[in-house]
C-alpha positions as CSV (number, residue, x, y, z in Angstrom):
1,X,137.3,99.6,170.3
2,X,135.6,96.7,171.5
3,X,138.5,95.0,173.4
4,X,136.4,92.3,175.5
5,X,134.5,90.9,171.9
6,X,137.4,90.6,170.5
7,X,138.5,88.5,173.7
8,X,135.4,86.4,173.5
9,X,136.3,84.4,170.8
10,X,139.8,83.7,172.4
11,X,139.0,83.9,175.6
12,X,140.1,80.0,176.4
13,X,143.3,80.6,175.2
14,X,146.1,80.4,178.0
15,X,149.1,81.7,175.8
16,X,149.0,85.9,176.5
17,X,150.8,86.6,173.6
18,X,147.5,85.5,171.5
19,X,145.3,87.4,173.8
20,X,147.5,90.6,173.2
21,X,147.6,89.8,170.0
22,X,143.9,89.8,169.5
23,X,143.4,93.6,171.0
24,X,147.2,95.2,169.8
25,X,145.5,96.6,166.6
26,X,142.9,98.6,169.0
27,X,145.7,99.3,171.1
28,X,148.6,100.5,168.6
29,X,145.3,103.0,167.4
30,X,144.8,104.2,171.1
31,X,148.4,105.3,171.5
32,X,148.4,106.7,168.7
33,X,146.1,107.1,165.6
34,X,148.5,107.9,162.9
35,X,150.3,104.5,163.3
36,X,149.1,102.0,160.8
37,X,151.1,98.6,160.6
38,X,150.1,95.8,158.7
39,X,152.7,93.0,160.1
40,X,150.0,90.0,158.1
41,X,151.8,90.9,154.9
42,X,155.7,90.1,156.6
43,X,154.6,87.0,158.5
44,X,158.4,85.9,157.4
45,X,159.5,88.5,159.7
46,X,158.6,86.6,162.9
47,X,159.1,82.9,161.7
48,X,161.1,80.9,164.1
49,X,160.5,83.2,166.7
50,X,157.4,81.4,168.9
51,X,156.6,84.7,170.9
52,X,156.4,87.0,168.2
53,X,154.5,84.5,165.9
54,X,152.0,84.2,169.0
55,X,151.6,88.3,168.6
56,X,151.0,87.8,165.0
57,X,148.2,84.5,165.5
58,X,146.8,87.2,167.9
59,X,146.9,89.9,165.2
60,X,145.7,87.9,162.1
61,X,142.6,86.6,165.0
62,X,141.8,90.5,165.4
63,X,141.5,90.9,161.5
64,X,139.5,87.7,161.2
65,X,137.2,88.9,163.9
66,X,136.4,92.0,162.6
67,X,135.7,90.9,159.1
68,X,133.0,88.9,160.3
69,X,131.6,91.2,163.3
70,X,131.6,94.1,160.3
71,X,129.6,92.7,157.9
72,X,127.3,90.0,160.0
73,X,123.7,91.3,159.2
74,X,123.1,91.8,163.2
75,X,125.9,94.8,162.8
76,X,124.9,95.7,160.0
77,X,121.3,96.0,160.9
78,X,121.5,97.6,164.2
79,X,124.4,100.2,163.5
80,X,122.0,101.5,160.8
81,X,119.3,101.9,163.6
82,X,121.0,103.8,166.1
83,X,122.3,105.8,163.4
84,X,118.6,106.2,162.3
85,X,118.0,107.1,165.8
86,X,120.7,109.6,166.9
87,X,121.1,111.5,163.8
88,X,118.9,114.5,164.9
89,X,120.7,114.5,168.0
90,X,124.0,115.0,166.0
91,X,121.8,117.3,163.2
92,X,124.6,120.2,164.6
93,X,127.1,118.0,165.3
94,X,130.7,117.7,163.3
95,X,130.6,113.9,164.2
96,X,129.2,111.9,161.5
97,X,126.3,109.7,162.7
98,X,127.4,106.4,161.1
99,X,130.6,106.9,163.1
100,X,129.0,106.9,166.1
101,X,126.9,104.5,165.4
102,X,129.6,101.4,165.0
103,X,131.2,102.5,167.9
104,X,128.6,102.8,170.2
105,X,127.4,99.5,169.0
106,X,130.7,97.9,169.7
107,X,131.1,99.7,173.1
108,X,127.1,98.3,174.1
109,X,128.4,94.5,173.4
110,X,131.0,94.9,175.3
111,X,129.5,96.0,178.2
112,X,126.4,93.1,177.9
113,X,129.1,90.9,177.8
114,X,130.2,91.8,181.4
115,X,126.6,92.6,182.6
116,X,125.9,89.3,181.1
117,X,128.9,87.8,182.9
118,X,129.9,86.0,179.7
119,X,133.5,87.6,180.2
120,X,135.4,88.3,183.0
121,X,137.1,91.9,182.4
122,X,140.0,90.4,185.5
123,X,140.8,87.7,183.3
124,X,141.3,89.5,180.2
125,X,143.6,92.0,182.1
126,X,145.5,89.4,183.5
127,X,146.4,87.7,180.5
128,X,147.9,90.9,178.7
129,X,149.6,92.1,181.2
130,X,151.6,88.7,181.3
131,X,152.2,89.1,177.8
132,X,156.7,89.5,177.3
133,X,157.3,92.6,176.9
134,X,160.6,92.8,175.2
135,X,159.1,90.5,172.2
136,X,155.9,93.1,172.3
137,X,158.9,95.7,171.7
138,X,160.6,93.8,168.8
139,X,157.2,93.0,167.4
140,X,156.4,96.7,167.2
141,X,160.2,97.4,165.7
142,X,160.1,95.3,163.1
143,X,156.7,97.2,162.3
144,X,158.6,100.6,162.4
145,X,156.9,101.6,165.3
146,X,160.7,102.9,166.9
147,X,159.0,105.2,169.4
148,X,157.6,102.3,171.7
149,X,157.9,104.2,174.6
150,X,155.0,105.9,173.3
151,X,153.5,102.3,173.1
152,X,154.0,101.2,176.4
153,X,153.0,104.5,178.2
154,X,149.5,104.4,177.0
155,X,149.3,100.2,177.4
156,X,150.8,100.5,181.3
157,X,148.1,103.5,181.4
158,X,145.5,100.8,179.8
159,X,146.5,98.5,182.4
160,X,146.4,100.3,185.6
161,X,143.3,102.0,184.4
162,X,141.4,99.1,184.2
163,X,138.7,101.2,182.2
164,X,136.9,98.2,180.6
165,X,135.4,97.1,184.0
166,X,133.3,100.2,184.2
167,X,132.2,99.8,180.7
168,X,128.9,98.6,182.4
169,X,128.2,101.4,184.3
170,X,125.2,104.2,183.4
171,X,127.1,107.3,183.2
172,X,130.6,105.7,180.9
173,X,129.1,104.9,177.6
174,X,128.5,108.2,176.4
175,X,131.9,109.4,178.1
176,X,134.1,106.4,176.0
177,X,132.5,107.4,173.6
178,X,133.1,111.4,173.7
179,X,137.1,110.4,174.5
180,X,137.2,108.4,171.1
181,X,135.3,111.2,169.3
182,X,138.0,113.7,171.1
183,X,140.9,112.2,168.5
184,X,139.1,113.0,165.8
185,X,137.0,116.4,166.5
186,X,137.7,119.1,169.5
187,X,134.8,119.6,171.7
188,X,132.8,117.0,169.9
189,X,129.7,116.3,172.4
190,X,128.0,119.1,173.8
191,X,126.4,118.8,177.5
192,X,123.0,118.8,176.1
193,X,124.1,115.8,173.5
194,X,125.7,113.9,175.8
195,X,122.3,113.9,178.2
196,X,120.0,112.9,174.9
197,X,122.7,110.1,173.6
198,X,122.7,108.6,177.2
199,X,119.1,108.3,177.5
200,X,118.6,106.9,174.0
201,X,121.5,104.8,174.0
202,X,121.2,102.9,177.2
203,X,117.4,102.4,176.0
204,X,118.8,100.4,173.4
205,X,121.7,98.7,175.2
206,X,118.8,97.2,177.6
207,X,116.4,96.5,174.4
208,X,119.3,94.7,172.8
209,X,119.7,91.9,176.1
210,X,117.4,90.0,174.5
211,X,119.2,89.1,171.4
212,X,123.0,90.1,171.7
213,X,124.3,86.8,172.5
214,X,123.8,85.7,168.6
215,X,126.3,87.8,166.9
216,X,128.8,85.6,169.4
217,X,127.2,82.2,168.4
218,X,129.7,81.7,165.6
219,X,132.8,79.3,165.4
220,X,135.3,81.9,164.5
């Protein structure tokens, strides 16, 4: 879920197809979890066709990007702390700790890189939202996604929304992070869990400042 790391590393690129193409996996997941497309393994598919093969740079960028954010020892090492650290919270919880863990993780980066003002959240916006539409619709086609009107409800909702500004603010960790939890598990933060996992995990949002930056000093 962490749409503005993923933008980071392509965050010079003009073309908007790439820059879609960089956050579509996270997106096609949002609108709906049960979709699972792998369009790297039918690259053939979208030869010839420069838009479409602009979705699937973007794509491929995503995968690439997530390999090495997954299993750099910075993620490794501080997902298994906050796990260490909210796992009594969670001791009557149905959410596993390790899940919440890797995605609380993801959503703190993202939000230092706004506070930080390494990204501009506008920018990123901007460049999706220019992406062509009607090659979006034939790249998710050609993927069996048929339904795309399913697609584009939640993505013009994504848009208008403009959620991932706010990422930065006190009170919206814990809530992105309940809403993600909410398409796996009904109910899945209680009031009083939500209060301790704020506390604790905007202690460590502020404790990481000092060293979040490294994870991004890498030619991807």
């Amino acid at each position: 879920m962490n749409f503005l790391s993923h933008y980071y590393f392509d965050r010079e690129t003009t073309n908007p197809e790439v820059v879609l193409g960089c956050v579509l996996p996270d997106l096609i997941r949002n609108a709906n979890k049960f979709w699972r497309i792998h369009p790297e393994k039918k690259a053939h598919l979208f030869s010839g066709q420069e838009k479409l093969e602009s979705l699937l740079t973007g794509w491929k960028r995503h995968l690439t990007v997530d390999l090495y954010f997954h299993s750099s020892d910075f993620f490794i090492k501080h997902t298994a702390a906050i796990r260490k650290l909210i796992a009594p919270i969670l001791s009557g919880s149905q959410i596993r700790p390790s899940f919440l863990a890797h995605i609380s993780l993801e959503l703190m980066l993202d939000s230092l890189l706004i506070d930080s003002s390494l990204i501009n959240a506008s920018d990123f916006y901007d460049k999706i939202a220019h992406a062509d539409r009607k090659s979006l619709k034939r790249f998710l086609e050609i993927n069996l996604i048929t339904d795309t009107t399913v697609f584009f409800k939640f993505f013009d909702t994504f848009l208008e929304i403009n959620y991932l500004h706010r990422y930065n603010e006190s009170n919206n960790l814990v809530y992105a992070l309940n809403r993600i939890c909410m398409r796996v598990w009904k109910d899945p933060l209680s009031e009083e869990e939500k209060f301790k996992m704020r506390a604790l995990l905007l202690d460590y949002q502020d404790a990481l400042k000092t060293d979040f930056q490294t994870i991004f000093n890498y030619d991807l």
